[in-house]
C-alpha positions as CSV (number, residue, x, y, z in Angstrom):
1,X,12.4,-10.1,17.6
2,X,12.5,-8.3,14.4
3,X,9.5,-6.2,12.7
4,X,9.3,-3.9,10.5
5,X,5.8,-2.1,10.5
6,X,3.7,-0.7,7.0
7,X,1.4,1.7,8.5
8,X,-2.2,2.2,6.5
9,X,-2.9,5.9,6.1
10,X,-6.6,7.1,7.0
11,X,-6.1,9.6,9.0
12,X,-7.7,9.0,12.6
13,X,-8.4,5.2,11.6
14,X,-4.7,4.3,10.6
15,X,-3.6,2.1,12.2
16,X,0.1,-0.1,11.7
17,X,0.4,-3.3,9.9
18,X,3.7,-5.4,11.8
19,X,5.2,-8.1,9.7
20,X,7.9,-10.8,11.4
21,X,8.8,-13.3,13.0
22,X,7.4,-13.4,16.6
23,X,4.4,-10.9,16.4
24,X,2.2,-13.0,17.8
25,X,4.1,-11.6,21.5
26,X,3.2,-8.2,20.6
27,X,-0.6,-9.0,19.6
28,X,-0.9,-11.1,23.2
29,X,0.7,-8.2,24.9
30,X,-1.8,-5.5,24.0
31,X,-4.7,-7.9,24.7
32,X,-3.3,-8.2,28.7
33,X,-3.5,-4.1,28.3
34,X,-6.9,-3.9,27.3
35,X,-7.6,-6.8,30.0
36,X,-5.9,-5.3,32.2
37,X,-7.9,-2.1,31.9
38,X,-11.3,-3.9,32.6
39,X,-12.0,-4.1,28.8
40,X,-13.9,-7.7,27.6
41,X,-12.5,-9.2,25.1
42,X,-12.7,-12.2,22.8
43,X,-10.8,-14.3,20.3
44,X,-12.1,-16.0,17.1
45,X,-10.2,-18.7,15.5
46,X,-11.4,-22.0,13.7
47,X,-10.9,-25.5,14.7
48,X,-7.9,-25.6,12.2
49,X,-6.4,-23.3,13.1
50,X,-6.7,-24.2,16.7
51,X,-5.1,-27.2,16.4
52,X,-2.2,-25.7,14.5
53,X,-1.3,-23.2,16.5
54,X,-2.4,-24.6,20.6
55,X,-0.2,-23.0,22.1
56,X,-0.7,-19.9,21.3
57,X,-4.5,-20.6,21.4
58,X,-4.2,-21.9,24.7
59,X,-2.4,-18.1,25.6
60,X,-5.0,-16.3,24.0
61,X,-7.3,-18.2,26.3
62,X,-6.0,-17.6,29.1
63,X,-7.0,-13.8,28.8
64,X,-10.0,-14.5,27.2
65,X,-12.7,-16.6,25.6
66,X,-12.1,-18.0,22.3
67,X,-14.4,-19.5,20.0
68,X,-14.0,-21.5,17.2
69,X,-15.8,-21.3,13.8
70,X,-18.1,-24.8,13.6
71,X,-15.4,-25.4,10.4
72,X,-13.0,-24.7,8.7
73,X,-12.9,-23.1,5.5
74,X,-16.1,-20.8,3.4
75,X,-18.7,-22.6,4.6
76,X,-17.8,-21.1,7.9
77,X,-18.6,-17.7,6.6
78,X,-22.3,-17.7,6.8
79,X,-25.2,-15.8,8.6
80,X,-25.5,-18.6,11.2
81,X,-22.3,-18.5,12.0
82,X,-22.7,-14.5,12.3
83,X,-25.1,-14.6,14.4
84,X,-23.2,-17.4,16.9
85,X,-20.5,-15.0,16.9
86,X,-23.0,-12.1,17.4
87,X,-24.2,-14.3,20.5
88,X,-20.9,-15.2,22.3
89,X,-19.6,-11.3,22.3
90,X,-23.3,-10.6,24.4
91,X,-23.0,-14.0,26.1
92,X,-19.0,-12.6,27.3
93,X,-20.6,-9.2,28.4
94,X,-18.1,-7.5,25.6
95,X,-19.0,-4.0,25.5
96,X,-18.3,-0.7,23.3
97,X,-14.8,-0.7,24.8
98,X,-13.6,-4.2,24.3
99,X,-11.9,-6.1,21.3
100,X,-11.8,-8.6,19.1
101,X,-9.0,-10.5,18.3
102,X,-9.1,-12.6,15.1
103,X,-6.7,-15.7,15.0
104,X,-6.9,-17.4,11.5
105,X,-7.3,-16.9,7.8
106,X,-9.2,-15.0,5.4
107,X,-12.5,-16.6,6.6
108,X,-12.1,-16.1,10.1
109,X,-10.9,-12.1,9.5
110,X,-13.7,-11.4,7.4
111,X,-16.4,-13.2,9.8
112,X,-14.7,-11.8,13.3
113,X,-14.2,-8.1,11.3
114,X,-18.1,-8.1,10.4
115,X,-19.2,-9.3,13.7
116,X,-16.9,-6.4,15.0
117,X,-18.3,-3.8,12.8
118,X,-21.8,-5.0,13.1
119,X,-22.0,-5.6,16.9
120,X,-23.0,-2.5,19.4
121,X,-22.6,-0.9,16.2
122,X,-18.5,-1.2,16.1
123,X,-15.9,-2.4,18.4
124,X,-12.1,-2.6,17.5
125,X,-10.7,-5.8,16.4
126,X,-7.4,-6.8,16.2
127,X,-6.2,-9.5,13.0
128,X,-3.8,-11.8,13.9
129,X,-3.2,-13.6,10.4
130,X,-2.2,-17.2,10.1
131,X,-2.3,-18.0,6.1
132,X,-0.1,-16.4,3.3
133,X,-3.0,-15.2,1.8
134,X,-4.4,-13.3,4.9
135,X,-1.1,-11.8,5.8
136,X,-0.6,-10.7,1.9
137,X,-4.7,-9.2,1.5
138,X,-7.5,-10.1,3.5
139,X,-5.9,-8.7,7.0
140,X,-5.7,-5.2,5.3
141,X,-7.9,-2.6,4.1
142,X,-11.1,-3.4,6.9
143,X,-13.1,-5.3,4.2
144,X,-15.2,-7.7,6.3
145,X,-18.8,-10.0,5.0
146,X,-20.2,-13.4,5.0
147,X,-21.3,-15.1,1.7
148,X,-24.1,-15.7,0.3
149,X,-25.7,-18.9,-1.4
150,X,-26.1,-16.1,-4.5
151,X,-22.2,-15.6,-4.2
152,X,-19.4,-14.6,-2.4
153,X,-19.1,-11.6,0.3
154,X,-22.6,-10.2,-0.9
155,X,-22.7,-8.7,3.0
156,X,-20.9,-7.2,4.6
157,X,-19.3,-3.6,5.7
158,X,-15.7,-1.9,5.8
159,X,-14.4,-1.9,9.1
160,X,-10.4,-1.0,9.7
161,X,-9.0,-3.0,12.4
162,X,-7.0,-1.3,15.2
163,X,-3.8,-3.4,14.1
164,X,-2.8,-5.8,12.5
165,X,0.0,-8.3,13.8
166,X,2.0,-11.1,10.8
167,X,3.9,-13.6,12.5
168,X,6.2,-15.4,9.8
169,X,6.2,-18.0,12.3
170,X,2.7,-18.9,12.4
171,X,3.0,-20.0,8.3
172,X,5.7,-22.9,9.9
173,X,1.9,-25.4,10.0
174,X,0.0,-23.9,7.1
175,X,-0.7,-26.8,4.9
176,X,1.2,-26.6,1.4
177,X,-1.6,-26.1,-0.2
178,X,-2.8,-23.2,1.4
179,X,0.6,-22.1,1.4
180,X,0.0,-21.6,-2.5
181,X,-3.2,-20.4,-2.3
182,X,-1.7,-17.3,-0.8
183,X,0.8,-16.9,-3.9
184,X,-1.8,-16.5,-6.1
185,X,-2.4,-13.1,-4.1
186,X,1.2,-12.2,-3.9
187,X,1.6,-12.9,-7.6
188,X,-1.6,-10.6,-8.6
189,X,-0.3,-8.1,-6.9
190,X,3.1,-8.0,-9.1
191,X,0.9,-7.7,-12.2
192,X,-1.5,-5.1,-10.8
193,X,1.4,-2.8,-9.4
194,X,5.2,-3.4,-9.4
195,X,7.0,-5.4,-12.2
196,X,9.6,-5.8,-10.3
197,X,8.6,-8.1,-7.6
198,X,6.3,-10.1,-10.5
199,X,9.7,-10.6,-11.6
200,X,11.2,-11.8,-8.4
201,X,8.4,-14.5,-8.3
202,X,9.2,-15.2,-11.7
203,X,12.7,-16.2,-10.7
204,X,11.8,-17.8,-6.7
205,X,9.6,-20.5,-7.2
206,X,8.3,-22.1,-5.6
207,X,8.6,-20.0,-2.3
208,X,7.9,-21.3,1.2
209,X,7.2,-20.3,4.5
210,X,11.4,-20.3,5.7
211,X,12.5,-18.3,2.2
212,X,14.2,-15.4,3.1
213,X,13.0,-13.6,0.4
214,X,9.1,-14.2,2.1
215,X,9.3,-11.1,4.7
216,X,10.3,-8.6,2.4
217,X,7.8,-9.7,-0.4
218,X,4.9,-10.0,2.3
219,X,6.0,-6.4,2.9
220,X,5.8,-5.2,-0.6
221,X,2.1,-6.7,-1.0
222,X,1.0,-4.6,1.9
223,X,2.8,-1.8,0.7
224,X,0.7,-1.9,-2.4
225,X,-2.5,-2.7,-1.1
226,X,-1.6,0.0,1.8
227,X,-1.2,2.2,-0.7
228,X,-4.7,1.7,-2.7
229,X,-7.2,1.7,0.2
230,X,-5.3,5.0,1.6
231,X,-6.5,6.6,-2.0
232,X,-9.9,4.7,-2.7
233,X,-11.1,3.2,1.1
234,X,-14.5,2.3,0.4
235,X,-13.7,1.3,-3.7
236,X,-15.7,4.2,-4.5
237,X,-13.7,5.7,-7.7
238,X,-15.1,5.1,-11.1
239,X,-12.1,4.2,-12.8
240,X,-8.8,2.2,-10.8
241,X,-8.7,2.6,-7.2
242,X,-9.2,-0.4,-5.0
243,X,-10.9,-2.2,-7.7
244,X,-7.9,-3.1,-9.2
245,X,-7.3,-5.6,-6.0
246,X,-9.9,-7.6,-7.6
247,X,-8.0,-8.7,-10.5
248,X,-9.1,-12.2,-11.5
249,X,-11.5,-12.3,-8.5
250,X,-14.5,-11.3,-10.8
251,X,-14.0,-15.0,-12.4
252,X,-12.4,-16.4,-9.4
253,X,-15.3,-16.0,-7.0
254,X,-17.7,-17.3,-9.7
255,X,-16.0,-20.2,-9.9
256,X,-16.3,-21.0,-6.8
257,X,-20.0,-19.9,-6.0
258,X,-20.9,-22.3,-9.0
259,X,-18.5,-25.3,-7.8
260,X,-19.4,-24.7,-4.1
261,X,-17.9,-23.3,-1.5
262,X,-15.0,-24.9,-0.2
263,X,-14.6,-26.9,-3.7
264,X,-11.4,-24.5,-4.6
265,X,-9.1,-22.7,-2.0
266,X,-10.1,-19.1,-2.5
267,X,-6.3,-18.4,-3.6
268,X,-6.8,-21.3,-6.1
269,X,-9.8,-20.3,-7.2
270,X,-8.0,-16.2,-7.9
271,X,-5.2,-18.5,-9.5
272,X,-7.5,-19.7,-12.7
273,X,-9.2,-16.4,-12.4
274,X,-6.3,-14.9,-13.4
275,X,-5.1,-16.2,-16.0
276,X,-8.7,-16.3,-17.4
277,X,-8.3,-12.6,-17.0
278,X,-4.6,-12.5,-18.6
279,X,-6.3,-13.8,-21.4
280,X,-8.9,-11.5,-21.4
281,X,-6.4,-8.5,-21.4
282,X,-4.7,-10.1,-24.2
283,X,-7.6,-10.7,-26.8
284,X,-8.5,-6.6,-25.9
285,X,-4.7,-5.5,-26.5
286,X,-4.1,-4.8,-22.8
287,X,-1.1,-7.0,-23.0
288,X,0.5,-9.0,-24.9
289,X,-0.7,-13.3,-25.6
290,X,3.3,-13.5,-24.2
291,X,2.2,-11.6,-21.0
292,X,-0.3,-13.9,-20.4
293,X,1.8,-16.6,-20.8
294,X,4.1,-15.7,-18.0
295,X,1.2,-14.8,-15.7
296,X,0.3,-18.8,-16.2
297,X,3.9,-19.9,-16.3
298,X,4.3,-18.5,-13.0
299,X,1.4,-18.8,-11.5
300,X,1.9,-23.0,-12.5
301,X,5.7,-22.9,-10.8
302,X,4.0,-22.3,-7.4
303,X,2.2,-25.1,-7.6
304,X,-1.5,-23.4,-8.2
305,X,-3.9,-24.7,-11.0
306,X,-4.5,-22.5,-14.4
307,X,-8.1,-24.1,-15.4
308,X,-10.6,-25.7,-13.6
309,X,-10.1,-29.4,-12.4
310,X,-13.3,-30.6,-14.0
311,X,-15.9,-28.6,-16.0
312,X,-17.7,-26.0,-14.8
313,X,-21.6,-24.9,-16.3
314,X,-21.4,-21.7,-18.0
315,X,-24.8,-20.1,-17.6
316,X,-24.3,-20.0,-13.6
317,X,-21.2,-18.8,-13.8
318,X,-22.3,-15.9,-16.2
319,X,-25.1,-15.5,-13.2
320,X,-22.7,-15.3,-10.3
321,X,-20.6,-12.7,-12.5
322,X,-23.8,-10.2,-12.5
323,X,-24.5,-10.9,-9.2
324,X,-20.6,-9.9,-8.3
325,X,-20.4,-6.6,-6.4
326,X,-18.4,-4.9,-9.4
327,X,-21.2,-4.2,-11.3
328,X,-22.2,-1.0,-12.0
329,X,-25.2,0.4,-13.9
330,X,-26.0,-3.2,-15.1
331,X,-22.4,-3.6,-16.4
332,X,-20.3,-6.1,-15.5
333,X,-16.8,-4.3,-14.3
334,X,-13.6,-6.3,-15.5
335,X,-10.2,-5.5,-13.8
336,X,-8.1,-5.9,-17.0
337,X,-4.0,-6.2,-16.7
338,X,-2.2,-3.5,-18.7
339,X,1.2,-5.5,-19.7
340,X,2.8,-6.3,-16.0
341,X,3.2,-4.4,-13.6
342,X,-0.2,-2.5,-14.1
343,X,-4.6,-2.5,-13.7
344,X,-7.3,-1.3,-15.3
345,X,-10.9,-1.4,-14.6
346,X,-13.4,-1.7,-18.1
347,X,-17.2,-1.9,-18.2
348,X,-17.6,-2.2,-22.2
349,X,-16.3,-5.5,-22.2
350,X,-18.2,-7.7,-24.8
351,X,-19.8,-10.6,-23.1
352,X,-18.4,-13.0,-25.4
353,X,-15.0,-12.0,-24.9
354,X,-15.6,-12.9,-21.3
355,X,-17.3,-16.3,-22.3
356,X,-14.5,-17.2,-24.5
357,X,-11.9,-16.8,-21.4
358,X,-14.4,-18.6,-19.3
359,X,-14.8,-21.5,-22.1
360,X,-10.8,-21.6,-22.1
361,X,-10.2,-22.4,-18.8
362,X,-12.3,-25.3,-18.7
363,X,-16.2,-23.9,-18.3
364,X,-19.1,-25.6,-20.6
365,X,-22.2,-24.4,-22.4
């Protein structure tokens, strides 16, 4: 069994990110230690997921209770769903010294990590990543929330886990699909911070879960995103920082507040954000109308959609945008990509620019 570890520096609170094939053993064998030691501890996963991976479910369970989300996908993070999660850890007598372990995507890791960080006030958790997309950004950096009907992770709380374990091997059932959900996430974050490896997607595509190329690249994207939240934890800087994550997320996550959750794959959703964004950049000289080209050339060669599938209203889309968490003073906050292989955050962006790159990739007045 082969790892290689990418540890997230925070002092006290770092803790080691291990990426490769078979660290699903290592994340079962420090839950028999904490078992072992009389510590209660629980696993959330989703019916999906579940299914996908039973066997190692059906391990998990036999050192503790598991429950799954009532569905798969956003819908499943919700206050009601919160609060049944809230309701098994007191039900399973989990206390200040337990754990728990979360087995699944982005939407189980955000709504097991705020259930962690909001019950007795914090207990460790442990991600255990199942999706591209989780292993690449959502399993690092301890952001954790439910959405809102207003829009999308409007609560929630930062909250590091105490490790987090990327099997390769678990990807072997994701769903194509999802698979390329999860590159629009590994390709955002070649143009936010290393040309290079924008490059190597350029060139590999599409990618799938047995490319040998895969490890190293997951490796690079938590490399990068190690590397913000060390420097800007709670995205607290005024200019940069871990803002720059968000990259095509300000339009992604309105699109899919306004076509409903579950509508677009999160990742496909950042995919149309993105190049809505590329163009963006481009009409305010922050790259070049051939930079944003690629960005959609690449982003199409692994297999994830560049505008919206049918038209989306404007006006709500403009609302979930000043709802989104970016803004500051009244301002909306656009991430902005500076050629490739660079970020930069802007709050004087004219509306209408931002309409026009909405109106391009399929939204309506």
């Amino acid at each position: 069994m082969s790892a290689e570890t990418v540890t997230v520096e925070l002092g006290q609170r770092s803790y080691p990110v291990r990426i490769g094939a078979g660290m699903r053993q290592e994340a079962l064998a420090v839950a028999e230690r904490r078992v072992i030691a009389g510590q209660k501890c629980v696993a959330i996963t989703s019916p999906g997921v579940a299914a996908a991976q039973s066997g190692f479910a059906a391990e998990l369970a036999r050192l503790m209770p598991v429950l799954a989300t009532a569905s798969d996908g956003e819908t499943a993070k919700s206050a009601a769903e919160l609060a049944r999660v809230w309701d098994f850890l007191a039900a399973n007598g989990v206390a200040r010294d337990g754990a728990v372990f979360a087995l699944g995507g982005g939407v189980v890791g955000d709504l097991a990590g705020f259930a962690a960080a909001s019950y007795q006030r914090g207990v460790d958790f442990y991600q255990v990543p199942t999706t591209l997309l989780a292993m690449v950004d959502s399993s690092v950096g301890g952001k954790t929330g439910i959405n809102l009907a207003a829009g999308k992770n409007l609560v929630g709380n930062f909250h590091q886990p105490t490790a987090v374990f990327a099997d390769t091997d678990l990807l072997a059932t994701l769903p194509p699909r999802e698979f390329a959900a999860g590159m629009a996430e590994v390709i955002k974050h070649g143009i936010i911070a290393d040309a290079d490896l924008f490059g190597l997607l350029e060139q590999n595509s599409p990618l799938a879960w047995n490319h040998p190329l895969l490890p190293r690249i997951i490796r690079r994207c938590v490399e990068i995103k190690a590397a913000v939240v060390a420097g800007d934890e709670r995205e607290t800087n005024a200019q940069g920082g871990r803002a720059l994550l968000n990259l095509g997320h300000t339009f992604g996550h309105a699109i899919e507040a306004t076509a409903g959750y579950g509508t677009y794959l999160h990742g496909e959703a950042v995919a149309i954000g993105l190049v809505m964004a590329a163009r963006l950049s481009a009409e305010l000289k922050h790259c070049t109308a051939a930079q944003a080209e690629q960005v959609e050339a690449t982003l199409k060669s692994h297999a994830l959609p560049t505008v919206l599938r049918a038209p989306l209203p404007l006006e709500p889309m403009l609302a979930a945008m000043r709802r989104d968490k970016k803004v500051r003073g009244g301002k909306l906050r656009f991430v902005l990509q500076d050629g490739i292989g660079a970020a930069c955050t802007a709050d004087t962006v004219p509306e209408e620019a931002a309409i026009r790159a909405l109106m391009a990739g399929g939204a309506v007045r």
